[in-house]
BAKOLTOR-648298 format. One record per residue (C-alpha): residue in three letters; y, x, z. Coordinates in Angstrom, 3 decimals. Example, Ala and Ser with C-alpha at 12.3 -4.5 7.8 and 13.67 -1.06 7.14 Angstrom:
<recs>
{rec "ALA",{-4.500,12.300,7.800}},
{rec "SER",{-1.060,13.670,7.140}},
</recs>
This chain:
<recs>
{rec "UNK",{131.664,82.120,91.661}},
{rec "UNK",{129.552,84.270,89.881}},
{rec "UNK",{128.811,86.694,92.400}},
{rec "UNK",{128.430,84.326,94.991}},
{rec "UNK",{125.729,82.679,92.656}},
{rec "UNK",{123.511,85.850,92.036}},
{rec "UNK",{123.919,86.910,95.825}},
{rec "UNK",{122.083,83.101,96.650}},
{rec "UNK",{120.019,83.680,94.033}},
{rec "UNK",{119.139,87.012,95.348}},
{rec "UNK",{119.029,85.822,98.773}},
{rec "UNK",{116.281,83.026,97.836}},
{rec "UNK",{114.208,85.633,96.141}},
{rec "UNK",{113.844,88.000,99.078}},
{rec "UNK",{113.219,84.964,101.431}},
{rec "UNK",{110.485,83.738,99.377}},
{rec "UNK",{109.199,87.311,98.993}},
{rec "UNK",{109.319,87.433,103.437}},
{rec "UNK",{107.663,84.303,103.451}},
{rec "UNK",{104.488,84.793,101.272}},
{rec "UNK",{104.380,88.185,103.431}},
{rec "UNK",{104.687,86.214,106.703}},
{rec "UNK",{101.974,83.842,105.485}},
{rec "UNK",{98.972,86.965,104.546}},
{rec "UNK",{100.063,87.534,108.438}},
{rec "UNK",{99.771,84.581,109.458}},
{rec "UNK",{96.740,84.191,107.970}},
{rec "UNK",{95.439,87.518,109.583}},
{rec "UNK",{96.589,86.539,112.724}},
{rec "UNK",{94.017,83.997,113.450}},
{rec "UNK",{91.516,86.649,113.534}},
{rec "UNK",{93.181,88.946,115.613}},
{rec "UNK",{94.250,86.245,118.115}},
{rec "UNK",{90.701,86.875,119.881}},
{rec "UNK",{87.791,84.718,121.140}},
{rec "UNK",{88.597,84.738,124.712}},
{rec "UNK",{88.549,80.744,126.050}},
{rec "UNK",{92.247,81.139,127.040}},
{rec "UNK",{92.707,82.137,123.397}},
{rec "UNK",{90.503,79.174,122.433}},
{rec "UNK",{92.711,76.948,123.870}},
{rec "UNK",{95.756,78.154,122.196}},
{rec "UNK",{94.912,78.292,118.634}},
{rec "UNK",{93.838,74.358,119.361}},
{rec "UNK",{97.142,73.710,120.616}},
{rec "UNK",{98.931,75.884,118.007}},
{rec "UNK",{97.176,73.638,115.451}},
{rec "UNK",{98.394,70.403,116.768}},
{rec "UNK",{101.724,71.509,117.228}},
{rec "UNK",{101.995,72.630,113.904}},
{rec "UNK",{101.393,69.525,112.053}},
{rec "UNK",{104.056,67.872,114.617}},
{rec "UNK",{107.831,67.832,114.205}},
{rec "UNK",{108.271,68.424,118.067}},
{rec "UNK",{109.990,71.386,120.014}},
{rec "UNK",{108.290,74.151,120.870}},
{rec "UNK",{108.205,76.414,123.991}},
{rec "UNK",{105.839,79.414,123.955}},
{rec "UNK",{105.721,80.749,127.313}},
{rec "UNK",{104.207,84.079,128.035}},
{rec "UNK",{104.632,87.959,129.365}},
{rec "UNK",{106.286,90.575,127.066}},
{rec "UNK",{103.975,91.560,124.189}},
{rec "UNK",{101.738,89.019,124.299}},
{rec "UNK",{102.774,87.433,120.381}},
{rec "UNK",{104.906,85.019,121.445}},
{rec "UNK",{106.731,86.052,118.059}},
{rec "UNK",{104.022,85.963,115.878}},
{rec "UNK",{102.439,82.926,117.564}},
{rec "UNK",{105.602,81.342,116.342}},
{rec "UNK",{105.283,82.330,112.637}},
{rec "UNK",{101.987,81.474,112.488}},
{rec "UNK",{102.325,77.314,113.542}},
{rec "UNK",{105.314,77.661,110.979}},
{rec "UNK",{103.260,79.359,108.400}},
{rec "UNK",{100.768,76.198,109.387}},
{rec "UNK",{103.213,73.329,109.179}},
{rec "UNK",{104.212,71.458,106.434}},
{rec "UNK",{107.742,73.342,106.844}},
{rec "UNK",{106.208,76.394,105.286}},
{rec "UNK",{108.133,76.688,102.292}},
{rec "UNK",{111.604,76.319,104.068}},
{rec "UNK",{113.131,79.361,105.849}},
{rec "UNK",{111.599,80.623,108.748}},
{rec "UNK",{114.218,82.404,111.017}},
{rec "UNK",{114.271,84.649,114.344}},
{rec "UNK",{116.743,85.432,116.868}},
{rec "UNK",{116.526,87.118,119.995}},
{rec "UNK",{119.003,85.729,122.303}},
{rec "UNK",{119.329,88.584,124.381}},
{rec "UNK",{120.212,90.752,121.828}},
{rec "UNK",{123.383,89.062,120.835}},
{rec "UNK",{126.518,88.986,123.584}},
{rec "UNK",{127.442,85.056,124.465}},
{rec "UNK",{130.288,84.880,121.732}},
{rec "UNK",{128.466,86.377,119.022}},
{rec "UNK",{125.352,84.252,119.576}},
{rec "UNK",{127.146,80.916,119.735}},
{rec "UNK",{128.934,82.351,115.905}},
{rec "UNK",{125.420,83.508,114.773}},
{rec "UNK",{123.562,80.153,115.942}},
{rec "UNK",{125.815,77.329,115.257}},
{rec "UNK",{128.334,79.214,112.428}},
{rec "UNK",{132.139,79.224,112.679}},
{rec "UNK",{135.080,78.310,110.318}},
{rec "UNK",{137.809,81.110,108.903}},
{rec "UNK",{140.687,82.512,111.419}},
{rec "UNK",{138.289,80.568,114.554}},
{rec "UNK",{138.644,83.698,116.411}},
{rec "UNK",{139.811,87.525,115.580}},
{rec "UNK",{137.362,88.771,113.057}},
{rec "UNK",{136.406,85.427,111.449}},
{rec "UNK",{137.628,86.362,108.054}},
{rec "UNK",{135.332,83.864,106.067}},
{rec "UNK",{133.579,80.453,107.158}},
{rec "UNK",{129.795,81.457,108.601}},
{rec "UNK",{127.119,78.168,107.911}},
{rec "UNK",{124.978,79.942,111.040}},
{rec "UNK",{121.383,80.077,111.732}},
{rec "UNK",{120.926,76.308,112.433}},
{rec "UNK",{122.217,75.906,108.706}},
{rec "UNK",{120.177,78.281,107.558}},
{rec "UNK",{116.652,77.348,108.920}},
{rec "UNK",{117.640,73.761,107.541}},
{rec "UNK",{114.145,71.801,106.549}},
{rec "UNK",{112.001,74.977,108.811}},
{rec "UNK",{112.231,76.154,111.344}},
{rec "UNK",{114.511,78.515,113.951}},
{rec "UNK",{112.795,80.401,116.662}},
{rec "UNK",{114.614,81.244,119.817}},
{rec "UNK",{113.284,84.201,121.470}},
{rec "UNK",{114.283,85.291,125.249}},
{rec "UNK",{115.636,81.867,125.395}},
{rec "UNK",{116.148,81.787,129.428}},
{rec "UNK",{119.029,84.419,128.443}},
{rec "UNK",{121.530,82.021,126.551}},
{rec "UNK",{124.846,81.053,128.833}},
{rec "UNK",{125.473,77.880,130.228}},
{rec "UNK",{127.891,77.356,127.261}},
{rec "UNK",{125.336,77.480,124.745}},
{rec "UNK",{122.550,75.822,126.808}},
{rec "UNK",{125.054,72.578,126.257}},
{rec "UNK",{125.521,72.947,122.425}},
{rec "UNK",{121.917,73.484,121.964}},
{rec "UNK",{120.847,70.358,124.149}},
{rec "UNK",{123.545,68.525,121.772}},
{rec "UNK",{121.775,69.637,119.006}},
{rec "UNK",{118.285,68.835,119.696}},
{rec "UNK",{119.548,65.257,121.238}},
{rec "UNK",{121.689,64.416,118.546}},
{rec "UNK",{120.594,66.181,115.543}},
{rec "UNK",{123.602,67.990,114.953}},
{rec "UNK",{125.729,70.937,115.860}},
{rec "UNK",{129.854,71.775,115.514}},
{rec "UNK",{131.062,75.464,114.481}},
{rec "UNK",{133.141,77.112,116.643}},
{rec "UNK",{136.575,76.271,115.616}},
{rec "UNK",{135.955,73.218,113.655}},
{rec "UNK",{135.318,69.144,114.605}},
{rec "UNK",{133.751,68.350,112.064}},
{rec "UNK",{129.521,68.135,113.169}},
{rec "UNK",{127.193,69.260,110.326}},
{rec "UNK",{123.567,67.224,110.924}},
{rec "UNK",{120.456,69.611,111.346}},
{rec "UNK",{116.899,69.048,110.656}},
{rec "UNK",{115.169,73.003,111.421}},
{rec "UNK",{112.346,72.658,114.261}},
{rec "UNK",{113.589,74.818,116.803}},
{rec "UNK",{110.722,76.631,118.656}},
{rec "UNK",{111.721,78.434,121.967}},
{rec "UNK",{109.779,81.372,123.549}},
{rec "UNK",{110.389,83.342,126.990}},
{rec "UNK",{108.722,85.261,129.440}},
{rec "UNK",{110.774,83.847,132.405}},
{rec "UNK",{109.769,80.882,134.498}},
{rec "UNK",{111.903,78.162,133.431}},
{rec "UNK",{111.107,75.945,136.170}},
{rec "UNK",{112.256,78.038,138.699}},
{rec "UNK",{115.580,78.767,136.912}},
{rec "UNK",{116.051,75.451,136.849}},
{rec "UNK",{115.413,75.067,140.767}},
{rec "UNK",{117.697,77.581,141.061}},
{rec "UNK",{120.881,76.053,138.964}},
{rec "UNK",{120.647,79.042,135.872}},
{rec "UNK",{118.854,76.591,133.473}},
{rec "UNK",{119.813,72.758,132.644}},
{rec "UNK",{116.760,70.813,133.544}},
{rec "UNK",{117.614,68.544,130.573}},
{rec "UNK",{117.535,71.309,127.946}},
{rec "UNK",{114.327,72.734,130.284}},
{rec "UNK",{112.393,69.214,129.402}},
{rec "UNK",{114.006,68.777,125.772}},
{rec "UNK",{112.361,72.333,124.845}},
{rec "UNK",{108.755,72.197,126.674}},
{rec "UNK",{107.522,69.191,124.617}},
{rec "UNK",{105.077,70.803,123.370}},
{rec "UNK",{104.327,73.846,126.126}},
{rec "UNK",{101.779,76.424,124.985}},
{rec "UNK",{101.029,79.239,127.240}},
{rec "UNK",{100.072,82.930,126.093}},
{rec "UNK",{97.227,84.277,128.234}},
{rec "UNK",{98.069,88.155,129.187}},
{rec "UNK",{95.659,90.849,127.691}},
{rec "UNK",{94.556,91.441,131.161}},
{rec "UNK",{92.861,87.785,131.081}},
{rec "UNK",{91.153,89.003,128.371}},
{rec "UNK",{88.996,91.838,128.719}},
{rec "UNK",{86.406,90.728,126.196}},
{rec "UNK",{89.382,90.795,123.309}},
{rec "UNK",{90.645,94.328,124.455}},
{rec "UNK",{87.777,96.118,121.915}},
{rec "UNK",{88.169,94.186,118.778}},
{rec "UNK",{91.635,94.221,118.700}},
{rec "UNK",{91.787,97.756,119.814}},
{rec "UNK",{89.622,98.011,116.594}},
{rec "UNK",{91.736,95.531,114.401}},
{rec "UNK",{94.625,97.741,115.261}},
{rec "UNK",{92.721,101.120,114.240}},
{rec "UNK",{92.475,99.634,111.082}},
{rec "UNK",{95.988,98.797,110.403}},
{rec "UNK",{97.390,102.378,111.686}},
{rec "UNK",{95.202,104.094,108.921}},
{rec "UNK",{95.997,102.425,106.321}},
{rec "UNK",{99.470,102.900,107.292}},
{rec "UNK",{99.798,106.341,109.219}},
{rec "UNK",{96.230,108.122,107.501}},
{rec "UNK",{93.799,109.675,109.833}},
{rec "UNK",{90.150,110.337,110.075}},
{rec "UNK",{89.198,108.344,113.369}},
{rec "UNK",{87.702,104.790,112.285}},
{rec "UNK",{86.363,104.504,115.630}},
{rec "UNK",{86.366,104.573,119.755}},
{rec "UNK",{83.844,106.659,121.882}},
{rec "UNK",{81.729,104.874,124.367}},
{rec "UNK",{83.939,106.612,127.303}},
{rec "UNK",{87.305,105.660,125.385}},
{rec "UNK",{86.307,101.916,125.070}},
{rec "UNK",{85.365,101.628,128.497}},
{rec "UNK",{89.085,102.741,129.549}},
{rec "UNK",{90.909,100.689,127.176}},
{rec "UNK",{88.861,97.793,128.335}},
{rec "UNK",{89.534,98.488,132.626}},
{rec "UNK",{93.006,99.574,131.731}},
{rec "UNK",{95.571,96.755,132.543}},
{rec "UNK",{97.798,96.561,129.552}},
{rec "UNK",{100.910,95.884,131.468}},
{rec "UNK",{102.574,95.495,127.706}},
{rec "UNK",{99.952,93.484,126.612}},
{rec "UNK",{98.967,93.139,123.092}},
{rec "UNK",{102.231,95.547,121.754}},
{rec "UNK",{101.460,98.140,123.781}},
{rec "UNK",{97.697,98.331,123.021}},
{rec "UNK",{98.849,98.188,119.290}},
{rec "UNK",{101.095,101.085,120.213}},
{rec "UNK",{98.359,103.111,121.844}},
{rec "UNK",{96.312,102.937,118.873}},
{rec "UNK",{98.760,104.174,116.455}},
{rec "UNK",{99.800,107.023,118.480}},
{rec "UNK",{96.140,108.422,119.716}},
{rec "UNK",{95.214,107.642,115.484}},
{rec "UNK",{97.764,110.480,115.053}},
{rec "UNK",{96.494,112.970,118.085}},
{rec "UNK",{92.471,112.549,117.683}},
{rec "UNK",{91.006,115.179,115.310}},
{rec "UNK",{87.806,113.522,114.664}},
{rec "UNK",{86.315,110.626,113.457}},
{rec "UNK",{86.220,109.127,116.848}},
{rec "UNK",{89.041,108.671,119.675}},
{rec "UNK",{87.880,110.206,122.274}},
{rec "UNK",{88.559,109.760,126.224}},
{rec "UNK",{90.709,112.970,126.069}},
{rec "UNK",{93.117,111.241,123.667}},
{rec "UNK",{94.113,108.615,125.341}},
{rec "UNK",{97.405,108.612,127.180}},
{rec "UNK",{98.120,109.957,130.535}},
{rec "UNK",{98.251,106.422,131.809}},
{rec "UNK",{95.317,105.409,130.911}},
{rec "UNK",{92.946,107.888,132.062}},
{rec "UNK",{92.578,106.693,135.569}},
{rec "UNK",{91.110,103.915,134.027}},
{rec "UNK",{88.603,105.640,131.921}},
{rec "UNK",{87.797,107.323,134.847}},
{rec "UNK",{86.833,104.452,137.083}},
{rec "UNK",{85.176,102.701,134.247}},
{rec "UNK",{82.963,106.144,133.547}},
{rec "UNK",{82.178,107.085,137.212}},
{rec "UNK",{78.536,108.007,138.034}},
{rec "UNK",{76.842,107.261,140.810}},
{rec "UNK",{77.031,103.721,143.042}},
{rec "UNK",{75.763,100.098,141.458}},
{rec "UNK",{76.998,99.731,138.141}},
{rec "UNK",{79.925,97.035,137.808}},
{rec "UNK",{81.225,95.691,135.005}},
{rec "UNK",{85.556,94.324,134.778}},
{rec "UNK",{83.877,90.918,134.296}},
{rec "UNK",{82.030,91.499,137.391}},
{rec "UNK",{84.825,93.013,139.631}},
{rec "UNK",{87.434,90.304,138.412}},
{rec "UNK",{85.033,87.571,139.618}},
{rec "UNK",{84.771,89.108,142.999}},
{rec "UNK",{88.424,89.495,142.767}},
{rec "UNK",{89.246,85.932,141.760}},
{rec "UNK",{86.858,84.712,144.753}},
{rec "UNK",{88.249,86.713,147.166}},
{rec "UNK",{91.877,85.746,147.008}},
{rec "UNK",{90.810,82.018,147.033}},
{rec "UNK",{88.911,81.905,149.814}},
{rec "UNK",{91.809,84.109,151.223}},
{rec "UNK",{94.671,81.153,150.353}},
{rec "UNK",{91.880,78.639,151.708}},
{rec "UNK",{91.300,77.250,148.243}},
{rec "UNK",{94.699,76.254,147.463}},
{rec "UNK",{95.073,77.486,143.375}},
{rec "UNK",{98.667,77.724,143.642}},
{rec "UNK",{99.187,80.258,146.289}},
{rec "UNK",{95.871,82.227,144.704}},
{rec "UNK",{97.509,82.076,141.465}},
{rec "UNK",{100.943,83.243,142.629}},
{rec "UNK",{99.182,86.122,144.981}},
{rec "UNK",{96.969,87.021,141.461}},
{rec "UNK",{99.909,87.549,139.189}},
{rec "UNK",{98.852,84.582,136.467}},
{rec "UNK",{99.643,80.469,135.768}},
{rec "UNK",{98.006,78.458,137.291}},
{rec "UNK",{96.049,77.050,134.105}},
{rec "UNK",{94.872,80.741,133.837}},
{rec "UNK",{93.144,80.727,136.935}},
{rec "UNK",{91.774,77.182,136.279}},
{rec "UNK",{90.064,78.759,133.369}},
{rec "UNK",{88.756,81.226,134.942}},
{rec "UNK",{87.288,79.487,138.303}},
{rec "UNK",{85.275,77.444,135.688}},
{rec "UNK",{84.539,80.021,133.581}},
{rec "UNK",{82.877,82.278,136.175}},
{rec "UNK",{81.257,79.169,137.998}},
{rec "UNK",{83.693,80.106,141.464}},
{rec "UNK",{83.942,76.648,143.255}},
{rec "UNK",{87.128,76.301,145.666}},
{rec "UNK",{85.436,76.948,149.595}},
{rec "UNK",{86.122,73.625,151.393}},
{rec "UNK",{88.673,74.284,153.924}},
</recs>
């Protein structure tokens, strides 16, 4: 009894140590989050959800912060000084997940040697994020419905329910919807999660938040990794900004830290970028023909393909790669009126 008490005790001092971490980022992360309109948009729904007690369902590509998106509206909410837990459901085979999410009792299968409360437990009073949650098994798409429905969960192995009162907050990078069209996702568990949708615009929508967190980053690596650079060349900003950041805001941050460690002066130059990236410093630095700017060249874009689907934002936004919300925004932003068919 003894040990068990100093391990808790131990236990609640390095989760209140994580949490006043997790809030400084938090905190940070409402500056780095950007000033793009799509971004806008966001943090205003991230605030509203916050101070509610509904589900959550952050939609958005890999590396876009669905994961710190998540701790910040719990950092936000009056949860905040509960646990805050993670789990990335495609990590975790089917059996192990159902023991790790909803807990199991002793001799419940080979290798249950002890009774396990399970994450549900555990985030009791804050909140349990789901990550990759278009991976879980039909199986566990039922217990979790049951549990947002009813309140209340059963470990494996035991019929006895334990009530639950964690806000569960789900993120994935799938489309739902059309998993559900297709019979892989339970439409009632679908609408139980996306009470509160909010959608992550991808880095590519936001060209005019590539430089300052490009810059936000720089700062971070040095303090961590050293290094003289504390800034980007003319020629090395224009790349980063035409590049297309296929992995989003993690792979930019990833950039950074490793061209920190290659540059050998005080700026990053062009030559230290990637090999990826330098047709895309090339295009952006090309003499010679009118000068055009990404702004410029996605508007032409954007107006092309719609007057290509006859001005029908669905099939411009599925040909364009983006929701349709995203291309809302950015029909209004750049003043493109649908052509009249």
């Amino acid at each position: 009894l003894a040990i068990r008490k100093t391990l808790e005790t131990k236990h609640l001092k390095n989760e209140n140590r994580r949490l006043r971490e997790r809030l400084g980022e938090a905190l940070a992360f409402d500056r780095i989050l950007g000033a793009d309109a799509g971004m806008d948009e966001v943090k205003r729904t991230a605030g509203q959800a916050s101070a509610s007690e509904s589900t959550i369902l952050i939609r958005g590509e890999s590396g876009t912060g669905k994961d710190l998106l998540a701790q910040a509206i719990h950092e936000h909410s009056p949860r905040r000084e509960h646990p805050y837990i993670a789990v990335n459901c495609a990590a975790l085979p089917e059996t192990l997940l159902e023991s790790e999410l909803f807990g199991h009792v002793k001799g419940s299968f080979t290798g249950a040697i002890r009774d396990h409360e399970g994450l549900f437990r555990a985030a009791e009073g804050g909140t349990l994020f789901l990550d990759e949650i278009a991976e879980i098994s039909p199986a566990i798409q039922v217990k979790l419905l049951r549990a947002l429905q009813e309140g209340e969960i059963r470990r494996v192995g035991d019929n006895h329910p334990f009530k639950v009162s964690g806000r569960l907050i789900a993120a994935t990078n799938k489309d739902l919807s059309k998993l559900v069209e297709e019979g892989k996702f339970r439409e009632d568990l679908f609408y139980r999660l996306k009470v509160f949708p909010i959608d992550l615009p991808p880095l590519r929508d936001r060209p005019e938040d590539i430089l300052p967190l490009a810059e936000h980053f720089l700062r971070k690596a040095r303090k961590k990794l050293g290094g003289k650079a504390t800034k980007f060349s003319p020629e090395a900003a224009k790349g980063l900004r035409r590049y297309r950041w296929p992995g989003n805001v993690r792979e930019l941050e990833h950039v950074v830290e490793r061209v920190l460690i290659m540059a050998s002066g005080m700026a990053i130059n062009a030559a230290d970028l990637p090999p990826e990236i330098l047709p895309a410093v090339a295009a952006a630095n090309a003499k010679g023909g009118p000068p055009q700017t990404l702004e410029e060249s996605e508007r032409r874009h954007v107006r092309q393909v719609l007057e290509d689907c006859d001005g029908n934002q669905a099939e411009a936004a599925k040909r364009l790669g983006v929701a349709r919300n995203t291309l809302w925004r950015k029909l209004r932003a750049y003043g493109i009126q649908p052509p009249k068919k």
